[in-house]
Phi, psi and omega in degrees: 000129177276098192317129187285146169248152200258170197255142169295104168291157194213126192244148151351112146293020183231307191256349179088359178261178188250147203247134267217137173233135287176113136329164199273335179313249155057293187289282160321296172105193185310285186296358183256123169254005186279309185301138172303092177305346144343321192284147181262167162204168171222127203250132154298134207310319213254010160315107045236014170305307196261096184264088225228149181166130171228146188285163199234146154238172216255116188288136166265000000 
């Protein structure tokens, strides 16, 4: 049986709440084709008062 890795909260650095992780659309919207749909960010909770969001990678 394979052990779950537990997951890292990840909070806001400007309001402190927690962020939340989001397609990158999400952010972008529809129309941006340059960007990977695949790709994630962690968007802050209070998105879109608090417009706070860093892109996520992939662990290897």
């Amino acid at each position: 049986m394979k052990k779950r890795k537990k997951q890292t909260e990840v909070f806001c650095p400007y309001c402190g709440r927690r962020a939340v992780l989001r397609p990158i659309t999400y952010v972008v919207g529809e129309n941006r084709r340059i960007f990977d749909p695949d790709q994630k960010v962690y968007v802050c909770s209070a998105y879109p008062a608090c417009n706070a969001y860093v892109a996520a990678s992939k662990k290897i």
